[in-house]
C-alpha positions in Angstrom: 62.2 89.6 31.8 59.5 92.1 32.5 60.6 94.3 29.9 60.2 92.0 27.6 56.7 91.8 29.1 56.4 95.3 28.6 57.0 94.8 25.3 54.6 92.3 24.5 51.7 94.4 26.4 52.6 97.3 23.6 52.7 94.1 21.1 49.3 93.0 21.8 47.7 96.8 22.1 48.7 97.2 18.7 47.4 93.6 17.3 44.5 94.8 18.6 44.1 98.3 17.4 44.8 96.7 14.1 42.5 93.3 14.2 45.5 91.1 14.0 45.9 87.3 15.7 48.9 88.0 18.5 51.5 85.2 18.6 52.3 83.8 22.2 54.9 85.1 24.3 57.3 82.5 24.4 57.4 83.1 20.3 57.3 86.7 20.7 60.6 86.8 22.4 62.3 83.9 19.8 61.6 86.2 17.1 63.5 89.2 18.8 66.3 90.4 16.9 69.7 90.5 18.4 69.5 94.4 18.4 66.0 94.3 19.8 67.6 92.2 22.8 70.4 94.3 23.1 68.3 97.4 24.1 65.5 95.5 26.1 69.0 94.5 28.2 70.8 97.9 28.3 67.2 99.8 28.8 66.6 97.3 32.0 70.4 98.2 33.3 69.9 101.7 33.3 66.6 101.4 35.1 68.3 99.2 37.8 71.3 102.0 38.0 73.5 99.2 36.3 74.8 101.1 33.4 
């Protein structure tokens, strides 16, 4: 789960750089596509030494 926090910290940097309203994160990580999910999982394995 954290690096979908990660994620949503680079989200709400760029929200901000650009003066736009953030959505939650519980809508944030809905609205993740299944390729998006997909690397958030593999990029956490191979940082754990899973992969």
């Amino acid at each position: 789960m954290s690096m979908y926090r990660e994620g949503y910290e680079c989200y709400l940097e760029k929200c901000e750089l650009f003066g736009l309203e953030p959505v939650n994160f519980r809508y944030y990580v809905i609205q993740l596509s299944p390729e998006q999910l997909t690397a958030f999982n593999e990029q956490a394995r191979s940082k754990k030494g899973l992969n």
